[in-house]
C-alpha positions in Angstrom: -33.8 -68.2 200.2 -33.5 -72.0 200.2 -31.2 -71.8 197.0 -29.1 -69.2 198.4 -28.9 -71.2 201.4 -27.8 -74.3 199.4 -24.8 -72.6 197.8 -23.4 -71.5 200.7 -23.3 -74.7 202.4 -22.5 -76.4 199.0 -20.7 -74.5 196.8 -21.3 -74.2 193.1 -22.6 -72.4 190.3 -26.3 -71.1 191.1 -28.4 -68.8 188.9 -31.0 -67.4 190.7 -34.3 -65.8 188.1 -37.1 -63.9 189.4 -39.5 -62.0 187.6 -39.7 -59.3 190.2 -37.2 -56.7 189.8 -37.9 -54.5 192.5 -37.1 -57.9 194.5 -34.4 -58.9 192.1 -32.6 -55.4 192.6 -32.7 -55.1 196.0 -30.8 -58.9 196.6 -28.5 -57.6 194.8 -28.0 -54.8 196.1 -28.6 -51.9 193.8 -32.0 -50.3 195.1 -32.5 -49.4 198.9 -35.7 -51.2 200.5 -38.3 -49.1 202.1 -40.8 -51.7 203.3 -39.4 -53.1 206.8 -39.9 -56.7 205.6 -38.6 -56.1 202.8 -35.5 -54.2 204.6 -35.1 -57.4 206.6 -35.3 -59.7 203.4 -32.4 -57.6 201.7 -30.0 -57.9 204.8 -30.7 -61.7 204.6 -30.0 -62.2 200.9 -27.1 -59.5 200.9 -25.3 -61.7 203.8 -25.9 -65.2 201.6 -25.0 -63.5 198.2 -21.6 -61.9 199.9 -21.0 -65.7 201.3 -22.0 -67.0 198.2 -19.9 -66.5 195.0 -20.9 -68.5 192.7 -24.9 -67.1 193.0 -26.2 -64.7 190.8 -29.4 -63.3 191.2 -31.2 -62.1 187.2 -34.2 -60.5 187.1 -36.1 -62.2 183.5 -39.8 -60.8 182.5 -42.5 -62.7 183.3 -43.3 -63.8 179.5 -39.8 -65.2 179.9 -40.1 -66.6 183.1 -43.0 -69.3 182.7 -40.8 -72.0 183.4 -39.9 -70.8 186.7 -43.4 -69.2 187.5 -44.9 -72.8 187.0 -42.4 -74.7 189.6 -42.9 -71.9 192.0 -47.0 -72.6 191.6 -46.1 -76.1 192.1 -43.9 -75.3 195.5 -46.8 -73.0 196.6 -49.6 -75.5 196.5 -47.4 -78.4 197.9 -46.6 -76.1 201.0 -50.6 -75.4 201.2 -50.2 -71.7 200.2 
């Protein structure tokens, strides 16, 4: 969310990958949530996306996606998860 959240306080051109599309799909939009959590996570990125123009949210595979996978190990074990 912390991206989302900086574009629509800042503006700009954001791309957003993940290598979930069930996750991926739903920000965007495009694929109901079932899961309560995860009904609550899509409200939350729908209302930053629809305040946020210049975000788009891809989903990539995960062979592709190793760049992003790594710095999102990294964040993980800096915030002790």
């Amino acid at each position: 969310m912390s991206a989302l959240e900086f574009a629509q306080i800042h503006g700009g051109l954001i791309r957003v990958v993940g290598d979930s599309r069930l996750v991926v799909e739903q920000a965007n939009g495009r694929w109901k949530a079932k899961d309560a959590r995860m009904k609550s996570f899509q409200k939350m990125a729908r209302g930053l996306l629809e305040n946020s123009p210049g975000v788009v949210v891809e989903w990539e595979t995960r062979e592709n996606n190793e760049k992003a996978d790594s710095l999102a190990s990294i964040t993980r074990y800096e915030q002790g998860f």
